[in-house]
C-alpha positions, -999 to +999 in steps of 0.1 A: +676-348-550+645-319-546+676-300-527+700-304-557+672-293-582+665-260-562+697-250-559+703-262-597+673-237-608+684-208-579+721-212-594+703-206-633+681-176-625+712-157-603+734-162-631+709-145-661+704-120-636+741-113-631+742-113-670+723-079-670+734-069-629+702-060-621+676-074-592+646-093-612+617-069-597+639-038-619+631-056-652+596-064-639+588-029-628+601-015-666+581-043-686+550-033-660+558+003-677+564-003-711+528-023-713+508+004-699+525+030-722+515+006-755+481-003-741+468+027-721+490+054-739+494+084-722+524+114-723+521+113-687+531+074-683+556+080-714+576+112-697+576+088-665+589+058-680+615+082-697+627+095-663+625+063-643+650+052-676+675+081-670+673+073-634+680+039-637+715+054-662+723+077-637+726+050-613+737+019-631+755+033-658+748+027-695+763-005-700+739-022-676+705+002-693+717-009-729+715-046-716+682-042-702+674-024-733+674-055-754+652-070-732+628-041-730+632-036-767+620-074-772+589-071-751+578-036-763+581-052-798+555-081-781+531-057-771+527-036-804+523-074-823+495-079-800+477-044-801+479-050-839+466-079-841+440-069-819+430-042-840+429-065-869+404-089-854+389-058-841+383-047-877+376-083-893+339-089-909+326-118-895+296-136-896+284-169-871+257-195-883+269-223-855+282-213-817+295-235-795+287-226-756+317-229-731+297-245-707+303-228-673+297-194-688+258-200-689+239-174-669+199-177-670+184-151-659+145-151-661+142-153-705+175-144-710+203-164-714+242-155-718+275-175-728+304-167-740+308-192-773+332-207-796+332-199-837+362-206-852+387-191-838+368-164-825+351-160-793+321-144-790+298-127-756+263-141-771+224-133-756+194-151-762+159-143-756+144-180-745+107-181-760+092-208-738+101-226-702+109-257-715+140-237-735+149-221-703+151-253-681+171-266-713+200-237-703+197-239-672+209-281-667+229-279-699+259-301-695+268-313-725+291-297-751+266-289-783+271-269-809+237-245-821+233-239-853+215-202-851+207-170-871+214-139-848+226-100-852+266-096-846+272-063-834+303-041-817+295-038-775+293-002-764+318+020-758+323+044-729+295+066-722+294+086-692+331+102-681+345+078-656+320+052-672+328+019-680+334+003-712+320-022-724+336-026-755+368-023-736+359-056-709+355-076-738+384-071-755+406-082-723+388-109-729+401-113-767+361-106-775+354-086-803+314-091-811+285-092-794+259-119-810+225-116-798+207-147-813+176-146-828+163-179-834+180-217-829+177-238-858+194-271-846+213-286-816+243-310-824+259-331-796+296-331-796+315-358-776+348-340-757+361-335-726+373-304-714+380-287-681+353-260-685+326-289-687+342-304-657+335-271-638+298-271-652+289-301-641+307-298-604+285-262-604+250-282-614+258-310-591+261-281-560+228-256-572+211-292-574+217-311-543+223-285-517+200-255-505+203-218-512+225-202-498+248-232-489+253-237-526+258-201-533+289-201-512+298-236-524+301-226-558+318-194-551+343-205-526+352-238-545+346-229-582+343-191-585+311-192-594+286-168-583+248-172-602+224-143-608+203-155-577+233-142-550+235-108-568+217-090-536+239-103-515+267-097-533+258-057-535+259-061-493+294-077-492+305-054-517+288-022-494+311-037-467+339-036-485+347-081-485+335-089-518+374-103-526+367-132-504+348-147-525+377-139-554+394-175-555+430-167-550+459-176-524+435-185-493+421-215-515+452-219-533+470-228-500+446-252-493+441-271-522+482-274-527+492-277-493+464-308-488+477-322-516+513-323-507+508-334-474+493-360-483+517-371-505+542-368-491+526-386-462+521-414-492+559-418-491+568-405-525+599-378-531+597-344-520+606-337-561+580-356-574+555-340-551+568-311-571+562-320-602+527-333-599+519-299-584+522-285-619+495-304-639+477-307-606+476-271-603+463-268-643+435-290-637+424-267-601+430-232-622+401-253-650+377-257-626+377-220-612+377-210-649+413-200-649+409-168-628+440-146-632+442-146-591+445-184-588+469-186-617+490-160-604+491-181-570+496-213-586+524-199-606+539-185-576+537-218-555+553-242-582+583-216-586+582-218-542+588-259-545+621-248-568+634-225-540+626-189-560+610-170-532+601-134-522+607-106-551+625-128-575+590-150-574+568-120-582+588-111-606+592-145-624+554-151-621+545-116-637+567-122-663+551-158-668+517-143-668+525-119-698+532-151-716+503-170-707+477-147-701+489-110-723+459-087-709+457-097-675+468-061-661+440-043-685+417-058-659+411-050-623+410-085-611+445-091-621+456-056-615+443-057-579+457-097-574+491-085-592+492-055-566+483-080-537+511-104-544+536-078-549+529-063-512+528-097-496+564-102-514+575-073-496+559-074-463+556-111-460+589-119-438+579-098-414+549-113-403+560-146-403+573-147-366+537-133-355+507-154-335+483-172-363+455-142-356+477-107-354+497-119-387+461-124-402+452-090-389+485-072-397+479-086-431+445-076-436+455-039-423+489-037-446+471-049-479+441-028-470+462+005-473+482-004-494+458-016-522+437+022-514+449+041-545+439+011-571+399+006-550+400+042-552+409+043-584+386+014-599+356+020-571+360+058-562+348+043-526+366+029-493+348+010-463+372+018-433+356-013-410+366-035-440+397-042-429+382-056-398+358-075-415+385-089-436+402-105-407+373-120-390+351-133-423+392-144-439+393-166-410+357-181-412+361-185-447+397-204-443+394-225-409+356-232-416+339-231-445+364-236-471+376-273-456+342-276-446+322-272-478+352-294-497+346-324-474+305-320-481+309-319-521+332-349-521+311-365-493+281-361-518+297-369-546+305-401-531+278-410-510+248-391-520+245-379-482+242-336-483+247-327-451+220-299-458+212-294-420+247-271-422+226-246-444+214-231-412+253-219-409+245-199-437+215-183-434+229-170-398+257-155-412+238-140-442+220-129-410+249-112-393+259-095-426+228-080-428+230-069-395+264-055-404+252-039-436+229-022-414+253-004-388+277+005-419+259+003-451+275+032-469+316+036-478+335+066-476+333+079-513+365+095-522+364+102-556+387+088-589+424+103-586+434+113-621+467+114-615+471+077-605+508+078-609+518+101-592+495+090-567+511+055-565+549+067-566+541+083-537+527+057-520+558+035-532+581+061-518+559+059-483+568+027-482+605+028-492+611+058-469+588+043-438+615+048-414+625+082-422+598+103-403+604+134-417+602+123-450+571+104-444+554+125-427+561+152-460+544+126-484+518+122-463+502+153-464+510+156-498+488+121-503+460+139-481+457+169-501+457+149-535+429+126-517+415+160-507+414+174-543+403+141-554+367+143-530+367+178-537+369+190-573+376+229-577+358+231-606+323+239-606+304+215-633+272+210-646+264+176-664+240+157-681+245+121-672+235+095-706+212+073-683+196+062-716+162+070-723+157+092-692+170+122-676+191+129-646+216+160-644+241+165-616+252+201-608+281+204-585+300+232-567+332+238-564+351+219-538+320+201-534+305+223-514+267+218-523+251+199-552+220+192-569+206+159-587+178+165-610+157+129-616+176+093-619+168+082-645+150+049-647+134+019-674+100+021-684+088-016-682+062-025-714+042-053-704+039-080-679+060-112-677+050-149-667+074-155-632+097-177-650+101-146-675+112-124-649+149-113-647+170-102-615+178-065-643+202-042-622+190-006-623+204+015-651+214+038-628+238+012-612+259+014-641+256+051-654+249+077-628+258+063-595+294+055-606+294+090-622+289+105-591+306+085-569+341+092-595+326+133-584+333+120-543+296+126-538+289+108-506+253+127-506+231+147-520+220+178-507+190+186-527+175+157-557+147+172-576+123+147-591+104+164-619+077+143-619+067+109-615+075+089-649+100+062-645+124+072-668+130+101-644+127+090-614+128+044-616+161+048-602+154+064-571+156+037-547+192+022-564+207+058-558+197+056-525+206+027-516+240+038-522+245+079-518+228+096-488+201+119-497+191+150-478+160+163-492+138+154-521+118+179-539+088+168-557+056+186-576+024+192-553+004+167-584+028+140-582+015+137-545-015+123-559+001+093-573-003+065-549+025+042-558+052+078-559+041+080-525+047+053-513+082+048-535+086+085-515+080+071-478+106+037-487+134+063-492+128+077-454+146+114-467+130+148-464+102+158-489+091+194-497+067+203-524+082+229-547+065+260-551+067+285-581+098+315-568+114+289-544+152+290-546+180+261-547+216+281-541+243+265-564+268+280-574+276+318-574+239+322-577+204+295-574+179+277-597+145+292-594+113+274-599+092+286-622+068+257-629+042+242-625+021+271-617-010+252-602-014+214-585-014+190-615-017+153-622+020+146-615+027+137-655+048+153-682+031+192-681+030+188-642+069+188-645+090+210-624+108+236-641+141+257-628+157+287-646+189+297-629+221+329-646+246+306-629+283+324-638+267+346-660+252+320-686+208+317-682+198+276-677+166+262-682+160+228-673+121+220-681+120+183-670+095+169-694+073+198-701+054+197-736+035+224-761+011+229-731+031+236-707+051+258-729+023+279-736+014+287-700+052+294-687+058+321-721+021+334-704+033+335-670+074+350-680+069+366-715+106+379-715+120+351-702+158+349-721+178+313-723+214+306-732+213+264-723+178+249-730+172+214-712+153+203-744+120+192-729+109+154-733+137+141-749+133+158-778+099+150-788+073+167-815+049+174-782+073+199-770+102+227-778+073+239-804+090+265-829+066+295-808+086+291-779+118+284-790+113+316-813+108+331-780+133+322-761+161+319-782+181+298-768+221+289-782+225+254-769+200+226-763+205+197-748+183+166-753+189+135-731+176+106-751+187+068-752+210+054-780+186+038-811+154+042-783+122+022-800+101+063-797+126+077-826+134+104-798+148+133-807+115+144-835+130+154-873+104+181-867+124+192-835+155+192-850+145+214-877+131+237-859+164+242-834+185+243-868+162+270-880+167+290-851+204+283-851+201+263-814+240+242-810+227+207-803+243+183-778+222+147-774+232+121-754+224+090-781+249+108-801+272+123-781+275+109-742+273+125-712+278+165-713+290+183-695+298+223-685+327+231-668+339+260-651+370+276-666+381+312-659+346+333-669+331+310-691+314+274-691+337+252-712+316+223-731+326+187-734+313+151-741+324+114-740+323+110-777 
């Protein structure tokens, strides 16, 4: 019967695709096009879908492109209804008095807790600041679906703002999430009495932080419900450093498992091979529920059930992306299902050929093929690569699939049954997170490579590679041609200056061409106001984690040759150890006073790099030239007039980046250079009244000034009084709360000036 239904199903797909006489991955690959033309418009991906069109006419003929047509037509029409309803809800005025949590999205970290929530129709990403313990421990066991009846501030997420950066305001809305609601105060909790799939998955994650130890839960959670908590965030950074983070992305590996156990046994329970099949389909709902419907275990669960009715290899890819644009519309806007789409489609295409190999070299032939293969989208997504990945891939895939997967299934149900934890197998855990220490130790930094910005071009070539692998000549052409674009892409040619928006701190980057030499001045950093009670405290990732290292690492910076810290407040230099931690770091320049801060010096010794003291006429070559230091002329207290200061003519135009130097320090460096002549002022201290007073901007006269200063910042940085007095003097302004990172770029003779917004 299963036989007759297979070949019933085979028989209908061959026959709608002998309608249009085309293979199925053709009209996949166009619709792939079309999306990314509506949704990420660009003339470059236009003018290539236009000539993969013509090719496809030039060899099909018109009668099979106008039937393909209709069907392109039809699902380019599907794709501007959704962009414009998305801009509608985008726009839409809305206002939430009552939110209702979707239980396993509750993160509490120290006071603050995050959800996304239900209003309506809308859903919303929502933050609360918990006022007491009692509220926190509330969050943190919640299993119940309530709804809170709250007053809060709804507000758009942030936008891009650093080049490369990410966007939040972009996340969301793959997530059909439009506002931001940070509440303010709960007024009333009301009980509702339903049960859904996400509370399923809340209550299977409780019942594993609760019973079992850390880090045995940690991996429990991840590996069986896709659930990482704040708690394994350091860990996460080292598997991420090596490059294996994707194993704990739920996708085929526990999708095989799960669907194979379960036919087996059925099977094995006599009933039909057909109904077997058939179960698998709200079977394979429910599993997708409770790892919060990742895009990776729907896409294998979509392409199992269409497996059972006999559609394999590219005819299943196809089918299942197709299925997906249905089900889930902005699935490729994110990298998850970008990177799990791109997966599949290489394992379509590869897959037969390592069936007929030994358990262990198909594994490692697999991990080696999707390795390279995948390059250009890590690349592209995480400017970085970790060659000995692909060996840790195949050993830690194998651990994870033989062992701990089956493993840490039999212990939940075990305990869910029983009551008997088996938490003696904890010490498994804590030797490995041993041995990936270890690991992280040997090969804690990637290769950093740099963001292609030509990603596809980049690709077709990479597709061409693979169509053309057995012509050698041909291959061996592309090839360099892929190494000098990898080249180009670690090694800009353009020389560039910019001011990174770390918030309300500093850090600027100047780079050479070709990457030749660089120079980081300060990291940036939060200034913590206060103390906090223990339960208060949050695991907070450093700013820089998510504005400058990225930004540098999209630059192929690998390491720094020279990082200036201007002095020792933390919004200059907090970040120091987080940049570090994850871009080499030659030497570190530093004022003679900041020496005399105790806790600097021992932040200094932690970072185990070269220090020098600057001294006043020491020179930093960049560039067709070098920044002099000109300040500060004697030892000082390590504070804002004890900042360094470096004046540099680089390609003809005069710099002067004055850290946080105030009216004092002013005073004595117009003493010490009376004819000292700007172009591009580094406004000092973010633009305060203590400094840039109108005497030595009337001095110097400079014609731009930048002022790095974060967006709506509680000091009211940059002063009125400042910005009158560089309007007065005619001084072009560029701030980073208004504007985003800026940056100078080399072109021809002249520096060419351009920001994020």
């Amino acid at each position: 019967m299963s036989k007759v239904l297979e070949r019933r199903q085979l028989k209908n797909l061959k026959k709608a695709l002998r309608w249009i006489n085309l293979p199925s991955i053709f009209i996949a690959y166009f619709c792939v096009l079309i999306y990314y033309t509506v949704f990420c418009f660009s003339y470059l991906l236009l003018g290539y879908l236009i000539i993969s069109l013509l090719i496809l006419i030039w060899q099909n003929g018109i009668r099979t492109c106008l039937k393909l047509s209709m069907i392109l037509i039809g699902f380019a029409t599907i794709c501007l209804a959704l962009q414009d309803r998305e801009a509608k809800d985008f726009a839409r005025e809305m206002t939430v008095t009552r939110i209702s949590p979707i239980l396993d999205t509750i993160q509490v970290d120290g006071d603050q807790v995050s959800f996304r929530g239900k209003s309506g129709k809308q859903t919303y990403q929502v933050y609360y600041r918990v006022t007491t313990e009692q509220e926190q421990r509330y969050f943190k066991q919640l299993a119940q679906p309530v709804v809170l009846s709250i007053s809060g501030q709804l507000e758009k997420a942030s936008q891009q703002r650093n080049f490369n950066g990410f966007d939040y305001q972009h996340h969301l809305k793959t997530q059909n999430i439009y506002r931001v609601l940070t509440i303010e105060q709960v007024t009333g909790v009301t009980r509702k009495q339903t049960l859904t799939l996400a509370l399923l998955r809340r209550k299977a994650i409780l019942f594993s932080e609760q019973h079992f130890p850390r880090p045995m839960s940690a991996y429990m959670t991840g590996l069986l419900f896709g659930h990482l908590g704040k708690d394994f965030e350091d860990m996460s950074s080292i598997y991420t450093s090596l490059g294996i983070m994707h194993l704990f992305a739920l996708s085929g590996m526990q999708v095989s498992f799960f669907i194979d156990f379960l036919r087996k046994g059925m099977l094995r329970l006599g009933f039909r091979r057909d109904v077997v099949d058939w179960f698998q389909i709200p079977f394979s709902v429910f599993y997708a529920g409770l790892t919060g419907f990742s895009i990776s275990v729907n896409r294998s669960l979509v392409q199992k059930i269409l497996a059972n009715f006999g559609i394999k290899a590219l005819d299943n890819f196809s089918l299942t992306l197709l299925l997906l644009f249905i089900t889930a519309p902005k699935f490729l806007l994110t990298t998850g299902g970008t990177l799990s789409l791109l997966f599949a489609f290489v394992i379509s295409i590869f897959g037969d050929r390592f069936e007929n190999l030994p358990k262990y070299r198909k594994l490692l032939a697999e991990s080696l093929t999707l390795s390279l293969c995948v390059l250009p989208l890590l690349i592209l997504y995480f400017h970085t690569f970790q060659p000995v990945s692909i060996i840790l891939t195949f050993v830690f895939s194998f651990l994870f699939d033989i062992l701990f997967l089956p493993g840490l299934s039999v212990i939940f149900l075990l305990a869910m049954v029983t009551g008997f934890t088996l938490t003696q197998v904890n010490l498994i855990f804590q030797w490995l997170e041993d041995l990936i220490k270890l690991t992280d130790s040997w090969w804690h930094y990637p290769l950093v490579l740099g963001k292609p910005t030509a990603l596809v071009f980049l690709v077709t070539l990479v597709v061409t590679v693979i169509d053309h692998w057995r012509n050698r000549k041909v291959s061996a052409r592309l090839a360099i041609i892929l190494m000098g674009l990898f080249f180009i892409t670690k090694n800009p040619p353009t020389p560039s200056i910019t001011m990174v928006d770390v918030g309300q701190g500093d850090s600027i980057f100047l780079q050479d061409k070709f990457n030749r030499r660089n120079i980081l001045i300060d990291t940036g950093g939060r200034i913590e106001l206060g103390k906090k009670k223990k339960w208060q405290e949050r695991k907070i990732a450093a700013p820089a984690e998510k504005t400058l290292i990225p930004y540098l690492k999209s630059r192929g910076v690998g390491q720094i040759d020279t990082l200036v810290l201007t002095h020792t407040h933390e919004d200059h230099m907090g970040d120091l150890l987080a940049v570090i931690d994850q871009i080499k770091v030659k030497n570190i320049i530093v004022s003679q006073g900041s020496l005399n801060n105790a806790q600097f010096v021992k932040l200094l010794k932690q970072t185990r790099a070269k220090v020098q003291v600057a001294k006043v006429g020491q020179r930093l070559k960049i560039f067709d030239s070098y920044l002099e230091v000109l300040y500060p002329l004697t030892p000082g207290d390590g504070k804002n007039n004890d900042s360094i200061v470096l004046y540099g003519k680089l390609y003809g135009t005069k710099f002067l980046l004055t850290g946080d130097l105030e009216e004092t320090g002013e005073r004595e460096l117009l003493t010490r250079y009376p004819n000292l002549s700007v172009d591009v002022l580094k406004v000092g201290h973010h633009g305060s009244k203590t400094s840039s007073s109108e005497s030595f901007i009337e001095a110097i006269r400079p014609k731009v000034g930048l002022i790095s200063c974060g967006l709506d910042n509680r000091y009211g940085h940059p002063n009125m009084e400042t910005l009158t007095t560089f309007q007065k003097y005619e001084v072009q302004t560029f701030r980073t709360d208004y504007h985003g990172a800026i940056k100078f770029k080399k072109n021809s003779k002249f520096w060419h000036i351009s920001t994020v917004k």
